[in-house]
PAGUZA-238140 format. One record per residue (C-alpha): residue number from 0; residue in three letters; x, y, z. Coordinates in Angstrom, 3 decimals, padded with zeros to 6 digits. Example, Ala and Ser with C-alpha at 12.3 -4.5 7.8 and 13.67 -1.06 7.14 Angstrom:
pos 0	code ala	c1 012.300	c2 -004.500	c3 007.800
pos 1	code ser	c1 013.670	c2 -001.060	c3 007.140
% end
This chain:
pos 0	code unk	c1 245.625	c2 227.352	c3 096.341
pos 1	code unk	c1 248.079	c2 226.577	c3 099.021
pos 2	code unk	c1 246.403	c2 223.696	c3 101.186
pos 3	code unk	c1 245.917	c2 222.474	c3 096.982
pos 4	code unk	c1 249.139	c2 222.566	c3 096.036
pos 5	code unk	c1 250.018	c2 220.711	c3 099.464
pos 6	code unk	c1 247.330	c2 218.115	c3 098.544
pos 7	code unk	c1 249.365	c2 217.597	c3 095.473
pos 8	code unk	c1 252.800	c2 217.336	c3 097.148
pos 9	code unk	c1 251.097	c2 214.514	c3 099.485
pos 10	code unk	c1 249.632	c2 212.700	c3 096.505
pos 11	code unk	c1 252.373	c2 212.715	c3 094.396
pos 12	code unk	c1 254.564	c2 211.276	c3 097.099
pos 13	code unk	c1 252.380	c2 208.432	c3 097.938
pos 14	code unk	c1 253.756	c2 206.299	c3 094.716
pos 15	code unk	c1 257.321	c2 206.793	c3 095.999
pos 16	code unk	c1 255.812	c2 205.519	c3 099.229
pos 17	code unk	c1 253.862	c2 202.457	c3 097.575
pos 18	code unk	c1 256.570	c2 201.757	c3 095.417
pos 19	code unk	c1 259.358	c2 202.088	c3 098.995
pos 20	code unk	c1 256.863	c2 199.262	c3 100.655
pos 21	code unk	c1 257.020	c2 197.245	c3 097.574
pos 22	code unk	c1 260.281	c2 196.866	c3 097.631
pos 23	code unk	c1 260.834	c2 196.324	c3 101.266
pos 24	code unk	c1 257.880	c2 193.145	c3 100.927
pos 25	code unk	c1 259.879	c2 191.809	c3 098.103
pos 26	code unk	c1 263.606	c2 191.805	c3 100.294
pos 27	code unk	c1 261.147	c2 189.748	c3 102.678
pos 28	code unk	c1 262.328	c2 185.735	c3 102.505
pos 29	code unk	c1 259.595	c2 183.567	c3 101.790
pos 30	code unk	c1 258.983	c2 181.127	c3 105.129
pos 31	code unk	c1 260.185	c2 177.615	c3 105.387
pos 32	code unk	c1 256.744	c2 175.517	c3 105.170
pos 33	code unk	c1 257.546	c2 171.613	c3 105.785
pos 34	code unk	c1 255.545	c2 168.539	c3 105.409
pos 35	code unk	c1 253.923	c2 168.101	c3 109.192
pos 36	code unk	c1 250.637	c2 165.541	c3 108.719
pos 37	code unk	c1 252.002	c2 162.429	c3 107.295
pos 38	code unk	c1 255.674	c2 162.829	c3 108.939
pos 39	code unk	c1 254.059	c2 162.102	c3 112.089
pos 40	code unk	c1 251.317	c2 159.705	c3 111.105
pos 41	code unk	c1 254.744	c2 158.022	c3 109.754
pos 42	code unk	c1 256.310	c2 158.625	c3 113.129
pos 43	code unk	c1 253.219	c2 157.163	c3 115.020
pos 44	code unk	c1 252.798	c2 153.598	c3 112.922
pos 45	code unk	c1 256.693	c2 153.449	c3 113.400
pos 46	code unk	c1 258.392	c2 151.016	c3 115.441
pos 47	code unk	c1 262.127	c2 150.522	c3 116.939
pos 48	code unk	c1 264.507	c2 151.407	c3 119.594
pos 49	code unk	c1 266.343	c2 154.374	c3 120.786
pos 50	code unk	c1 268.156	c2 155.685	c3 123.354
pos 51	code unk	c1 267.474	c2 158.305	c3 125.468
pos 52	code unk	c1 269.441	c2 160.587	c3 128.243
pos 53	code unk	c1 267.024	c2 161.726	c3 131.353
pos 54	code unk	c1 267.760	c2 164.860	c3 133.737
pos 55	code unk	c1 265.608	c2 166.578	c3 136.580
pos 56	code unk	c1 263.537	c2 165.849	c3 139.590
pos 57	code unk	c1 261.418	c2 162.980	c3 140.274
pos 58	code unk	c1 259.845	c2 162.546	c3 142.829
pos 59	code unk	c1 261.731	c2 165.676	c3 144.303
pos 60	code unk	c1 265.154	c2 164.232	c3 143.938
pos 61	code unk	c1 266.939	c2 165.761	c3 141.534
pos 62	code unk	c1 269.358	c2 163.660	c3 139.114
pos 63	code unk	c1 270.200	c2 162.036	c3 135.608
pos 64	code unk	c1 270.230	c2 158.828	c3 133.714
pos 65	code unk	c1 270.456	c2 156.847	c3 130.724
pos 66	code unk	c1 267.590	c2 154.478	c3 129.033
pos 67	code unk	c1 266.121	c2 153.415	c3 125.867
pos 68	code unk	c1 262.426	c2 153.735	c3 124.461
pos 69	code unk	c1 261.097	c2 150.862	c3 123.118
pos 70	code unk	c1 258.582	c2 151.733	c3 120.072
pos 71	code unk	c1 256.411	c2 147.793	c3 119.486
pos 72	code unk	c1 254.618	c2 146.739	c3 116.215
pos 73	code unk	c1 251.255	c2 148.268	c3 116.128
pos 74	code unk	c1 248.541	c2 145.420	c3 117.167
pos 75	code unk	c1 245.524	c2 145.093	c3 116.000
pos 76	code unk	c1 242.756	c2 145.262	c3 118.849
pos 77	code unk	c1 239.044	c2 146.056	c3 119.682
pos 78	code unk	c1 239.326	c2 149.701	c3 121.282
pos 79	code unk	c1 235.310	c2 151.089	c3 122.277
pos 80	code unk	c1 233.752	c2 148.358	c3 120.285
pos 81	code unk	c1 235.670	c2 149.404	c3 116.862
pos 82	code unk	c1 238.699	c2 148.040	c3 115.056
pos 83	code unk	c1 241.595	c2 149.605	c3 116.323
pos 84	code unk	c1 245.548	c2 149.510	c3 116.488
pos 85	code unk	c1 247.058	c2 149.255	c3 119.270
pos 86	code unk	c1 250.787	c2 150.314	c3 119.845
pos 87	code unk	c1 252.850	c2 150.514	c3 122.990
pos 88	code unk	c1 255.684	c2 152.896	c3 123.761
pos 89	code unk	c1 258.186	c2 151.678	c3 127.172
pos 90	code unk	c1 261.012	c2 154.606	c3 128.376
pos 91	code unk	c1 263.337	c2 153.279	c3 131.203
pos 92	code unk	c1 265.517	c2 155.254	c3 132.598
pos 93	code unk	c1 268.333	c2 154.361	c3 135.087
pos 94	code unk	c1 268.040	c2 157.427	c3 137.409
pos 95	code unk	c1 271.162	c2 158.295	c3 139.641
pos 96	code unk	c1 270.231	c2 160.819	c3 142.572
pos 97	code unk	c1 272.441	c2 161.544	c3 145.829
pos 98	code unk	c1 270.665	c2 158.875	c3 147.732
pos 99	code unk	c1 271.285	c2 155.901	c3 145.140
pos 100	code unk	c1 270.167	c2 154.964	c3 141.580
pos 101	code unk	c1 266.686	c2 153.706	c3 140.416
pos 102	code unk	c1 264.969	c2 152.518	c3 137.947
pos 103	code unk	c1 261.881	c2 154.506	c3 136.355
pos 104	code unk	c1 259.694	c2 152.927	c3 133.555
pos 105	code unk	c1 256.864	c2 154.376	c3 131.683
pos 106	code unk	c1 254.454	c2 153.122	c3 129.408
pos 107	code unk	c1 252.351	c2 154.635	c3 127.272
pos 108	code unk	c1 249.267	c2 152.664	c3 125.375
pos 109	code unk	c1 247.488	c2 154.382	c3 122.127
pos 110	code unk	c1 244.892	c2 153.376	c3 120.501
pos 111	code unk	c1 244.894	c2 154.293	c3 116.202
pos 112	code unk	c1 242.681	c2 153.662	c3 113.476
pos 113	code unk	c1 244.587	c2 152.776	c3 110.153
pos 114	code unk	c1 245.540	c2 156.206	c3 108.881
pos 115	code unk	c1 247.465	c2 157.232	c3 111.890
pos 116	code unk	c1 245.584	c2 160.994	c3 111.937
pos 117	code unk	c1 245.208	c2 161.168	c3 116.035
pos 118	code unk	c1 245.078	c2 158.454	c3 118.912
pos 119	code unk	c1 241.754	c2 157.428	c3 119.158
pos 120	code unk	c1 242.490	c2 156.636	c3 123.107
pos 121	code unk	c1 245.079	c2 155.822	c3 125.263
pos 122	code unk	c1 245.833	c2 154.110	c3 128.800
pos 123	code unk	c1 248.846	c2 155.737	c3 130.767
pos 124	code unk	c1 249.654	c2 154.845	c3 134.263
pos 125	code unk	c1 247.328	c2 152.348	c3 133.909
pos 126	code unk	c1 244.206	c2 155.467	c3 133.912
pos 127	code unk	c1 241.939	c2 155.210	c3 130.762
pos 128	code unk	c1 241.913	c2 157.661	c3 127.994
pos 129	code unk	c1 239.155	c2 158.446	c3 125.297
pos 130	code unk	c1 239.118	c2 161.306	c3 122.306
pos 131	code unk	c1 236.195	c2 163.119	c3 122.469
pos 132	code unk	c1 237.259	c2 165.638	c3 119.362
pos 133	code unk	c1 240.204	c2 165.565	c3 116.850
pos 134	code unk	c1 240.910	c2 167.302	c3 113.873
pos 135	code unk	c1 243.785	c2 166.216	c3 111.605
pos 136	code unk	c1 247.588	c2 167.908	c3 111.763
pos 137	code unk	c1 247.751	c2 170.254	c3 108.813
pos 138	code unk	c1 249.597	c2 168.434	c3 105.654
pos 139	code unk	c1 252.325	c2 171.479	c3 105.803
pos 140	code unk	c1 253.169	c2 173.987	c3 108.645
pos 141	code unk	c1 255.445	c2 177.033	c3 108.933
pos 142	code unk	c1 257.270	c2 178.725	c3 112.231
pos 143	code unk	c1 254.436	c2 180.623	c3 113.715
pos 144	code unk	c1 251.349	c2 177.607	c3 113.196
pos 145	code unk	c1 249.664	c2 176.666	c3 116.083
pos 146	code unk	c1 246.352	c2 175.078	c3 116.945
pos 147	code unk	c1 244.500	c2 172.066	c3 119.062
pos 148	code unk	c1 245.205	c2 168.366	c3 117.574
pos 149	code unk	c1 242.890	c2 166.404	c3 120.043
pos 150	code unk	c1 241.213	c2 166.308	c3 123.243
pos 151	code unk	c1 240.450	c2 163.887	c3 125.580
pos 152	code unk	c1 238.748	c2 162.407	c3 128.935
pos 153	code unk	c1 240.491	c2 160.458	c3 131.575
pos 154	code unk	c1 238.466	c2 157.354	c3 133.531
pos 155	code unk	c1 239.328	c2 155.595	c3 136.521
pos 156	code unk	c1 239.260	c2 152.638	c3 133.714
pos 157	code unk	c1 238.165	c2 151.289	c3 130.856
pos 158	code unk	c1 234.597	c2 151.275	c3 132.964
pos 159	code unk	c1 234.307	c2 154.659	c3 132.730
pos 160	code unk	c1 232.606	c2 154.869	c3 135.685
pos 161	code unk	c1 234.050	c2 157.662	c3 137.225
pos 162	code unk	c1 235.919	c2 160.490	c3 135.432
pos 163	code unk	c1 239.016	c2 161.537	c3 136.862
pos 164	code unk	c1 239.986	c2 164.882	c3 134.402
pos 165	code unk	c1 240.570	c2 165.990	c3 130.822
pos 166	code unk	c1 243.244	c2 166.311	c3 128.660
pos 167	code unk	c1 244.199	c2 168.631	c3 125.879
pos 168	code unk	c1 246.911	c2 168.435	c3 123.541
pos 169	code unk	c1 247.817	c2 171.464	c3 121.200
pos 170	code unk	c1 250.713	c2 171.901	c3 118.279
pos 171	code unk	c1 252.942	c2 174.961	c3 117.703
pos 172	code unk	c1 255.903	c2 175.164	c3 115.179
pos 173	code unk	c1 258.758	c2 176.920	c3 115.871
pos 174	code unk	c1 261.726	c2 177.927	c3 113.928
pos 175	code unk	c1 264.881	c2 176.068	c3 114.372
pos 176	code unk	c1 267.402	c2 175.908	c3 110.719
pos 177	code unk	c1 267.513	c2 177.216	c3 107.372
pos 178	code unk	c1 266.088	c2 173.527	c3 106.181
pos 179	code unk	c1 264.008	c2 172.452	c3 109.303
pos 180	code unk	c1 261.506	c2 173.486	c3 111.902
pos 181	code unk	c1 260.411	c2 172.416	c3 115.503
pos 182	code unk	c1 256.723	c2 170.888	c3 116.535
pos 183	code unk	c1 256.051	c2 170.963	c3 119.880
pos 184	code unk	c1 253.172	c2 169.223	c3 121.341
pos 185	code unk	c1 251.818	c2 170.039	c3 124.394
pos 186	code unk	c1 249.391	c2 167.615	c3 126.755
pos 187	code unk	c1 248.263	c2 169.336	c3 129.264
pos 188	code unk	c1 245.997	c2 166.717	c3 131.421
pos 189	code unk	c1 243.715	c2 168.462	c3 134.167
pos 190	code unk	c1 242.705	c2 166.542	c3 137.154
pos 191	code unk	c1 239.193	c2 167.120	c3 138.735
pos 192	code unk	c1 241.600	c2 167.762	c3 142.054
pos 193	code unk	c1 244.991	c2 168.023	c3 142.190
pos 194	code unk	c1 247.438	c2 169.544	c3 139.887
pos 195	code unk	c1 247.850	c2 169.973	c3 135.827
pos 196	code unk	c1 250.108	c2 167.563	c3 134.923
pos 197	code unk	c1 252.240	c2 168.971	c3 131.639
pos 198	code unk	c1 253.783	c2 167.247	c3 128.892
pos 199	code unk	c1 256.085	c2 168.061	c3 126.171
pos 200	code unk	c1 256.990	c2 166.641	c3 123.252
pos 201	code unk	c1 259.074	c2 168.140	c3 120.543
pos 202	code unk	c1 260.070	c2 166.785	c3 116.850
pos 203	code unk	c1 262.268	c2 167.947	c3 114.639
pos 204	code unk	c1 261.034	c2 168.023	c3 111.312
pos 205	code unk	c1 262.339	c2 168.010	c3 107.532
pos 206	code unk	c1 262.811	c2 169.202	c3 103.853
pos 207	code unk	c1 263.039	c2 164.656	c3 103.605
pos 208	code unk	c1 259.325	c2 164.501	c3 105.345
pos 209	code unk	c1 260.516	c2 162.819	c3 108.554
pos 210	code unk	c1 259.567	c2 163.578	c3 112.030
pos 211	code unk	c1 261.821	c2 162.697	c3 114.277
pos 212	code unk	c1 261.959	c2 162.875	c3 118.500
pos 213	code unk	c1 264.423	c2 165.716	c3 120.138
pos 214	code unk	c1 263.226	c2 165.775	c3 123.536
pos 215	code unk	c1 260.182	c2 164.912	c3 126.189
pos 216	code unk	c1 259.783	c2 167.200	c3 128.990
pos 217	code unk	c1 257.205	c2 166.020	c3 131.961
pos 218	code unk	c1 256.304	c2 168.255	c3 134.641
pos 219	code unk	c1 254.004	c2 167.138	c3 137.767
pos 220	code unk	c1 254.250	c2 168.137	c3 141.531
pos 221	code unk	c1 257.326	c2 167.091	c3 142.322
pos 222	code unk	c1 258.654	c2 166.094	c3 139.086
pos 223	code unk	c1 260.380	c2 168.018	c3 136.342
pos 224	code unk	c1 262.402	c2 165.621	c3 134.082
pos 225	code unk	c1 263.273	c2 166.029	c3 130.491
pos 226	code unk	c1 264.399	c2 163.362	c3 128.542
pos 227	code unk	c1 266.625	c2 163.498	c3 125.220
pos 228	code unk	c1 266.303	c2 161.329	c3 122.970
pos 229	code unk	c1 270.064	c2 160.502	c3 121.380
% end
């Protein structure tokens, strides 16, 4: 009768218990969950000027700058025998060390089809870029999301004769306000010798459906710079 009547206790505390968890999932805020696909298929087909404040090492010599990125008119090409858009992104930077100031300029080629989803392939540094797999950005995303966008392989050129490494870039969202989130994008491109070379890019994004650019951060042996765009 005893270990029965203890049953009972246990059992008839277990809706006070329920009812305690209840309450405590209910004080729980629901999570911010933004628009994140077609912000930066929006962000991709856009075009303009902005400027941008660099800080770091390049080229181990540490030091700052000002520039500008330069965002052209998408162009319509032939990219691997298919229709294609072609759109090309310039940062310069005007880089002051102890030993004098220089001027660093990067471009970046992609390659798009018409719905702006993923680059189809890209030329950087003037070594050719292909996507072997994609899968679209989710149409919303909450602090906590994460996943692979695309992947790709890296050629000597446009050849492809020899393959020089692959690349993979991946998506996370982080928390940032009450009304918007972070997306950081993350290309990490590995050489068949040498050294990853790491990329980030992070976007701030909004209630409004924009996407817009906080900061780049590029890290390579002997360079760690990141850029913020202003």
């Amino acid at each position: 009768m005893r270990q029965s009547f203890a049953m009972k206790s246990i059992w008839l505390g277990i809706p006070a218990i329920t009812l305690a968890f209840s309450a405590l999932a209910a004080d729980e805020p629901t999570p911010l969950t933004l628009p994140l696909g077609a912000p930066m298929s929006a962000y991709m087909a856009s075009s303009g000027t902005q400027s941008v404040y660099g800080a770091g090492t390049v080229n181990n010599q540490a030091g700052s700058g000002t520039g500008v990125t330069v965002r052209d008119p998408a162009v319509p090409v032939t990219f691997e025998g298919q229709p294609a858009l072609r759109k090309d992104t310039v940062i310069t930077l005007n880089f002051q060390t102890s030993s004098g100031s220089s001027t660093i300029a990067s471009t970046l080629i992609n390659y798009y089809d018409n719905d702006y989803t993923a680059p189809r392939g890209a030329v950087i540094s003037g070594l050719y870029s292909v996507t072997d797999a994609s899968q679209p950005l989710p149409a919303t995303a909450k602090a906590g999301d994460s996943g692979t966008w695309y992947t790709m392989k890296i050629y000597n050129d446009s050849t492809k004769s020899l393959q020089l490494g692959t690349a993979t870039v991946n998506y996370s969202v982080q928390a940032d306000t009450d009304s918007t989130l972070l997306l950081s994008l993350v290309t990490t491109a590995k050489p068949v010798l040498g050294t990853p070379i790491v990329n980030t890019s992070i976007y701030r994004l909004g209630a409004a459906g924009a996407a817009v650019p906080v900061k780049e951060v590029a890290t390579s042996a002997g360079t760690d710079v990141q850029i913020t765009y202003e």
